[in-house]
N, C-alpha and C positions, 0 to 999 in steps of 0.2 A: 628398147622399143617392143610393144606387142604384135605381132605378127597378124595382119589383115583377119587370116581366117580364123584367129582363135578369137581375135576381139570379136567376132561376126559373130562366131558360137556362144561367149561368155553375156552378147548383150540378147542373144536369144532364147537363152534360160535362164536370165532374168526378169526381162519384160516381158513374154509371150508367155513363157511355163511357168512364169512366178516361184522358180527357184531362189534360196538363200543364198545370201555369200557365200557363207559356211562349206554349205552342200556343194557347189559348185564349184568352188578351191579345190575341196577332198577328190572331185570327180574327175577333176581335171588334170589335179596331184600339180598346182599353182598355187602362189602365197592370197592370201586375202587382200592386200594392197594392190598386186595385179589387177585383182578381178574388180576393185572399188575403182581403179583410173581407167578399165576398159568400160565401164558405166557411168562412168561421171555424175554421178548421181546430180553433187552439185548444181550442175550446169542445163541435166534435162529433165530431171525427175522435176515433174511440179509440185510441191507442198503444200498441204493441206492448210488453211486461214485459220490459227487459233483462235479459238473462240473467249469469250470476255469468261472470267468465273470468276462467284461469287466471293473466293478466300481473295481477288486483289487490290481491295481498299485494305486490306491487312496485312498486305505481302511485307512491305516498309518498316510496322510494328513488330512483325516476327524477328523477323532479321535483326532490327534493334534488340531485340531482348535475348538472339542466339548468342550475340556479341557479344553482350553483359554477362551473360547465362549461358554458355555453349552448353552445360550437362542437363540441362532445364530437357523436361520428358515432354515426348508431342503430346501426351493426353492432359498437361499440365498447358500447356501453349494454347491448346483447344478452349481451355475452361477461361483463360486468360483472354480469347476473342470472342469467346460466346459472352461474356458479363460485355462485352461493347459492342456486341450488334450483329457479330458474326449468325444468321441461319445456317447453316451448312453442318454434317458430320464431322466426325475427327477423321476420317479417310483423307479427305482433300488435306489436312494438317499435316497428316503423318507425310504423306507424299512431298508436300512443298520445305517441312522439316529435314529429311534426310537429305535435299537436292542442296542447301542452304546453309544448313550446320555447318561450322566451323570443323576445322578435320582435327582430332586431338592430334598435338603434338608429346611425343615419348620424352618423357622426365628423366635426366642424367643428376648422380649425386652425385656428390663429393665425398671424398674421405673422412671421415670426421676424429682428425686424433686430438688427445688429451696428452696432458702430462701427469705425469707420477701425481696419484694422490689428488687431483684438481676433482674429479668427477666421479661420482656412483650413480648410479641410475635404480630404478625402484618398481614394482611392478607386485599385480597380485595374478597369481592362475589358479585356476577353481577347477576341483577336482572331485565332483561329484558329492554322493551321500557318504553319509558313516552313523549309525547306529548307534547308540547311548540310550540305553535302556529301554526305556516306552517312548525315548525321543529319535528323529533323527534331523541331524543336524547338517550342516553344510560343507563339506570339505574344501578348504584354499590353504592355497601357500604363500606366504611373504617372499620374495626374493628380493635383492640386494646386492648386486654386482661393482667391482671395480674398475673402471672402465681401462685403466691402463694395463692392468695385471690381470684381470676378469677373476680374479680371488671372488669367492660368491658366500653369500651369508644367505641360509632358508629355513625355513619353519614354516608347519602345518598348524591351523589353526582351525576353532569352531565358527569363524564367521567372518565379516570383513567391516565390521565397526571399528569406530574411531579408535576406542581401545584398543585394543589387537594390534592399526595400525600403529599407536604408537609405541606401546610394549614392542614390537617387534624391531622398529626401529632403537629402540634402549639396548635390547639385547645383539642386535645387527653390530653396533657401534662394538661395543664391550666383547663378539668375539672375534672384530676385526682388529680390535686395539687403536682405534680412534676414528676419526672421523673427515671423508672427504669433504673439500673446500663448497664444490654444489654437488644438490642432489636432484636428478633430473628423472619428473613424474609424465606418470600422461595425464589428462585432464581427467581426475578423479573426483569427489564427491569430496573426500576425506583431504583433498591439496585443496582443491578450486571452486569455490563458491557461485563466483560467477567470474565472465568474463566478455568485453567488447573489444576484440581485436587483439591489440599489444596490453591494454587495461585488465587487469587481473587483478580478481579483488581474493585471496585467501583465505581457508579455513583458520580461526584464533588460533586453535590449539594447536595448530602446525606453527604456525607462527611463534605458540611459545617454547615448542618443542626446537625450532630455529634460534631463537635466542638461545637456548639454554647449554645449546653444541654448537651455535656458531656458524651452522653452515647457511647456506641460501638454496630456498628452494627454487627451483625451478622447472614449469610445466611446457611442455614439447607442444609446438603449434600442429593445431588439429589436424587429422588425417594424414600428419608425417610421423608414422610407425618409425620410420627408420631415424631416425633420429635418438630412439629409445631400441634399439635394435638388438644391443647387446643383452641386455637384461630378457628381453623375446626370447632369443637363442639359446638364451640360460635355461626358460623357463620349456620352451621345447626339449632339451638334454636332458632338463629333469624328468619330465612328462616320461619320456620314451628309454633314457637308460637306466632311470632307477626305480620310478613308481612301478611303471607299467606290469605285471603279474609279481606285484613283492606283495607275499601275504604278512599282517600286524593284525595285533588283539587289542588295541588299545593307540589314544594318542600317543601319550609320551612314546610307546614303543615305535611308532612311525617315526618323530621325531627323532629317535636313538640311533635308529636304524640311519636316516637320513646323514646326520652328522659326521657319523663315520663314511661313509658314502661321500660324502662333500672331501675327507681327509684323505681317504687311500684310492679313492679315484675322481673326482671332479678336480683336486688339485694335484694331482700327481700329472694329468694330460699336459701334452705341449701350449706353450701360450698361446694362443690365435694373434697374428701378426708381429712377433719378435721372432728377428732372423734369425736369432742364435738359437732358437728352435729350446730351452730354458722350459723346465716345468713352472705351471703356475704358482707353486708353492714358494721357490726358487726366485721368480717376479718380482713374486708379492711381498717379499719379506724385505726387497729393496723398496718397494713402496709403501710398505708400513711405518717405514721411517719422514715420511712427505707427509701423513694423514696430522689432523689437527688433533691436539691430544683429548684423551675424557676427561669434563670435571668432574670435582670432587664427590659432588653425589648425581646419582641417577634421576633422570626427570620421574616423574609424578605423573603415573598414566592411569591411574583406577578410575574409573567410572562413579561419578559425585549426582547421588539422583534424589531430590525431594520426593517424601515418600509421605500417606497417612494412613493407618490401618483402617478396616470397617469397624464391625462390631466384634471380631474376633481377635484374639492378639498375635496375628500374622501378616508378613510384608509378604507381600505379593511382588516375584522379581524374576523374569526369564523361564516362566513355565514352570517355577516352583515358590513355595510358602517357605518364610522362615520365622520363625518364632520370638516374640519382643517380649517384656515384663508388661503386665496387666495395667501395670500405672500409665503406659503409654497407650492406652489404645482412644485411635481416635485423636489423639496431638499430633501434631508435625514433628516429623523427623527425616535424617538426611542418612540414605544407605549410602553406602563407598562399595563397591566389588572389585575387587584385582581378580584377577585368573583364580586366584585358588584359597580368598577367600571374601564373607561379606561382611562388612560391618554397621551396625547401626549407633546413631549417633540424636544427639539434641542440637537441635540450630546452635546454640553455645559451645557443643564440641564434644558432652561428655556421652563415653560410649555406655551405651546401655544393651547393646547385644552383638555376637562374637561367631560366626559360623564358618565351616567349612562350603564352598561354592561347590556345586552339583551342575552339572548337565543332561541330568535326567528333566524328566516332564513329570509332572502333578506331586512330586514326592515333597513331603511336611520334615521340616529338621529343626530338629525343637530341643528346646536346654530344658531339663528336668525342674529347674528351679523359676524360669519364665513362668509355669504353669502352676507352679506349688500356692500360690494363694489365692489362683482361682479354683484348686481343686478344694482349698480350704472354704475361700465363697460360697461356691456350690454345695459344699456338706452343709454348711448351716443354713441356707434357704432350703435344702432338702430337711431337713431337723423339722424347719418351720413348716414345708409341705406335709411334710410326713403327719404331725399334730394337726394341721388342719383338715388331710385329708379322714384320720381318727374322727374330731368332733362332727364332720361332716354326716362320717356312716354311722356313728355312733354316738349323740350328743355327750352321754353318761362316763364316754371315756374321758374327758377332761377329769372327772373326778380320781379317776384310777391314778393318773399321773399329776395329778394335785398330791392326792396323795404318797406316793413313791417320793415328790420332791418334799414331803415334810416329814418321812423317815431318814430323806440325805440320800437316799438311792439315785446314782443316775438315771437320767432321760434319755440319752442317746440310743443307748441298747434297747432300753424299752421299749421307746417308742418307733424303733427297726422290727422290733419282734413283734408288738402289737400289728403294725401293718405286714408284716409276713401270715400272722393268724386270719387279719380280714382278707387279705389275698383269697389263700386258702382255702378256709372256710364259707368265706360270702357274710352277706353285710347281713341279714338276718340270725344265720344263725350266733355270729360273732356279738350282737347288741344283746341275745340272750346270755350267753355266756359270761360277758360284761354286767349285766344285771344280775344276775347269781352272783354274781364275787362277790360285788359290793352289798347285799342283801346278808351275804355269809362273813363279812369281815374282811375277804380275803382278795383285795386289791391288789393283784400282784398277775404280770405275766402269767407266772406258771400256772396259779388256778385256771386263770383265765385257759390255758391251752387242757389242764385237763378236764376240764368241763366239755370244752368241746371235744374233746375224744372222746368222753364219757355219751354223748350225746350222737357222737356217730355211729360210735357200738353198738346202740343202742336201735337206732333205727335200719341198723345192717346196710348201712351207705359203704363203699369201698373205701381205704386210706387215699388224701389228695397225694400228687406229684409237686414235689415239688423242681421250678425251673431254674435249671442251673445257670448262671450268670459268668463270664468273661471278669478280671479282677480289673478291669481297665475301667476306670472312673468315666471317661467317656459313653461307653455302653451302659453302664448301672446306672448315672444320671438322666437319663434317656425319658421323657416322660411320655408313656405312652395311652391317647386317647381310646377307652373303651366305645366300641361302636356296636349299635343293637344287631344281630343274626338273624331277623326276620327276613331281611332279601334273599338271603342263603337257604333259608329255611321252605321259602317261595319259591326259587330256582330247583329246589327237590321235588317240591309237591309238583311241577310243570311236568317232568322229565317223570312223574310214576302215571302222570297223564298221561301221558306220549306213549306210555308200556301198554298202557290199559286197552287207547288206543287201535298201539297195534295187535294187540291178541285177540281186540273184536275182528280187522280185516284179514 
């Protein structure tokens, strides 16, 4: 019972003084229940008449849809009553959401054991950049775990395409020495295509990669991480006790590095969950005998991509050109790329080009003999330039080389050396010297060049330069358009204005 005079006090600092519970407890150094049954609030405080608002022709629909939807966001519920008629803010939403929402309740798991050999689980972790020449490329790792033994299989890769995922899985198998009965993904691109509930429609090439060893794939229901936990685990341990400050120059070297890492300490560790407390190595080797065996040959994971060149004779494939024979440019053809190399091929099968694969950017790898009969091409339409460009600057020269071919003298030199003389010299003085020959008998290169010497000496002109050239049929085929030097010429005359200019001011 509270004592007459303290209830007196307690109901007089709070209806008179408008003192708080709170304050009036502490003051009193009384529980706050005390002082709530000396006010009885219930009973004499009068309360205020709620008034109607505007959210309560929605109150019903909210609640319906927290039900369905407990994690559904008040500014989503807002937009959801505003499309039917709600005027009001998201304030009144947010309020009447939090008073309403369903309370989450805390999720308990289960244990989830396997037996020997039944289960691997599969995962990718992405580990930043890495550097390749003028490229940079992606860093991930494959991981592959045993769910009974946590024996673990990894490898770093340049990306997380289909390839990769499957080579990695070929090579996963081969150095665990066979193969778990399922293998449990999260919902990846590369496993799952689409999916409606329990309905899961698969990637093909998983599916032939399933066939081909036998196991069943299997994709963990959304948003249960733990379900693929161990594989997590793995890839956390990697993360933190082996990457994390290991310096490498190179993939394979990561890769190297790793392997041995997986041997003298990932499996040397105690098993996580066997009492007998057994290194994973020790485990594993009783449950390598549970795994299904490898067949006879290895799946087939290169990358099969219809390919047709422009006008050049190179495929165009990952940020680099590779070189094909001349006879194909411009037909369809079908590249294959594995890891480490590319091949090209005719819809029929036969290979017509054979490269090493590169992970640099922009770089050209080319077979010496791809290019050999278009560098042949190109000499003899240059042949053909070359003489045209002659009769052009000099009609008379057809005759020189008429002549040359009805002593049996080659053309080719000549008519290299003739256009090195008009270079030179220039198309005036070159048509003279051309009409002296032939006046003199003497049809021939050489005359032709000591004429023109004869003729430079003569007018006290300096000896030309000649420009040295690259032996690389690429640059020397080069045809380059002569453009008039009058703009240039005009840009000088402006700028002795502009001098003249200023030495008047």
């Amino acid at each position: 019972m509270i004592e007459p005079k303290l209830k007196t006090e307690i109901r007089r600092l709070y209806f008179a003084e408008h003192w708080k519970i709170g304050t009036i407890a502490a003051e009193l150094s009384i529980h706050h229940d005390t002082v709530r049954r000396a006010i009885n609030i219930d009973r004499f405080v009068r309360r205020g008449v709620v008034r109607p608002s505007q959210l309560d022709p929605y109150k019903d629909f909210i609640q319906q849809t927290l039900e369905q939807y407990p994690r559904l966001r008040a500014t989503r519920v807002h937009e959801m009553v505003k499309a039917r008629g709600y005027p009001g803010t998201v304030v009144q939403v947010r309020r009447y959401v939090r008073q309403v929402r369903p309370a989450s309740r805390a999720e308990a798991f289960l244990a989830l054991e396997t037996l020997p050999g039944e289960q691997g689980q599969v995962d990718w972790g992405s580990f930043g950049r890495i550097q390749i020449g003028h490229a940079s490329r992606s860093l991930s790792c494959f991981v592959m775990v045993l769910s009974w033994s946590r024996a673990m299989y990894a490898r770093f890769t340049l990306d997380q395409r289909m390839e990769s995922f499957l080579q990695s899985h070929v090579q996963a198998f081969e150095a665990l020495g066979g193969v778990p009965r399922t293998l449990l993904y999260d919902n990846l691109k590369s496993v799952v295509l689409e999916r409606h509930g329990e309905h899961v429609r698969y990637h093909d090439r998983l599916l032939e990669l399933a066939g081909h060893y036998h196991f069943a794939p299997k994709p963990c229901a959304p948003y249960r991480a733990n379900e693929k936990g161990k594989v997590e685990r793995a890839i956390r341990y990697l993360r933190h006790s082996f990457f994390a400050a290991r310096p490498f120059h190179s993939l394979d070297d990561l890769n190297a590095q790793l392997w041995t890492w997986i041997a003298e300490v990932a499996h040397q560790r105690v098993a996580p969950g066997h009492p007998d407390r057994r290194a994973v190595a020790t485990v594993f080797r009783d449950e390598q005998e549970k795994l299904l065996p490898l067949p006879e040959h290895p799946f087939e994971t290169s990358l099969v991509k219809p390919l047709r060149s422009g006008k050049r004779p190179y495929l165009r494939f990952d940020l680099n050109d590779y070189s094909i024979p001349v006879a194909y440019v411009r037909k369809p053809l079908v590249l294959v790329a594995s890891e480490t190399e590319v091949r090209v091929s005719t819809p029929e099968g036969e290979i017509v080009a054979h490269h090493p694969r590169t992970y640099d950017r922009g770089q050209r790898i080319e077979e010496p003999a791809h290019l050999a009969a278009l560098v042949a091409e190109k000499k003899r339409a240059r042949e053909l330039r070359g003489r045209a460009k002659l009769t052009d600057a000099c009609p008379r020269a057809g005759e020189v080389l008429e002549a040359l071919a009805l002593r049996g003298e080659p053309l080719r030199p000549a008519t290299a050396r003739l256009n090195r003389l008009l270079n030179r010299y220039g198309r005036e003085a070159f048509a003279d010297a051309v009409g002296e020959a032939l006046e003199r008998g003497s049809p021939h290169p050489s005359s032709i060049e000591h004429l023109l010497e004869q003729a430079r000496r003569t007018q006290g002109m300096p000896p030309p330069v000649e420009v040295e050239l690259p032996d690389d049929p690429r640059v020397r085929n080069v045809t380059v358009r002569h453009h008039s030097l009058r703009d240039y010429d005009g840009l000088g005359r402006d700028d002795e204005e502009e001098d003249d200019d200023d030495d008047l001011g």
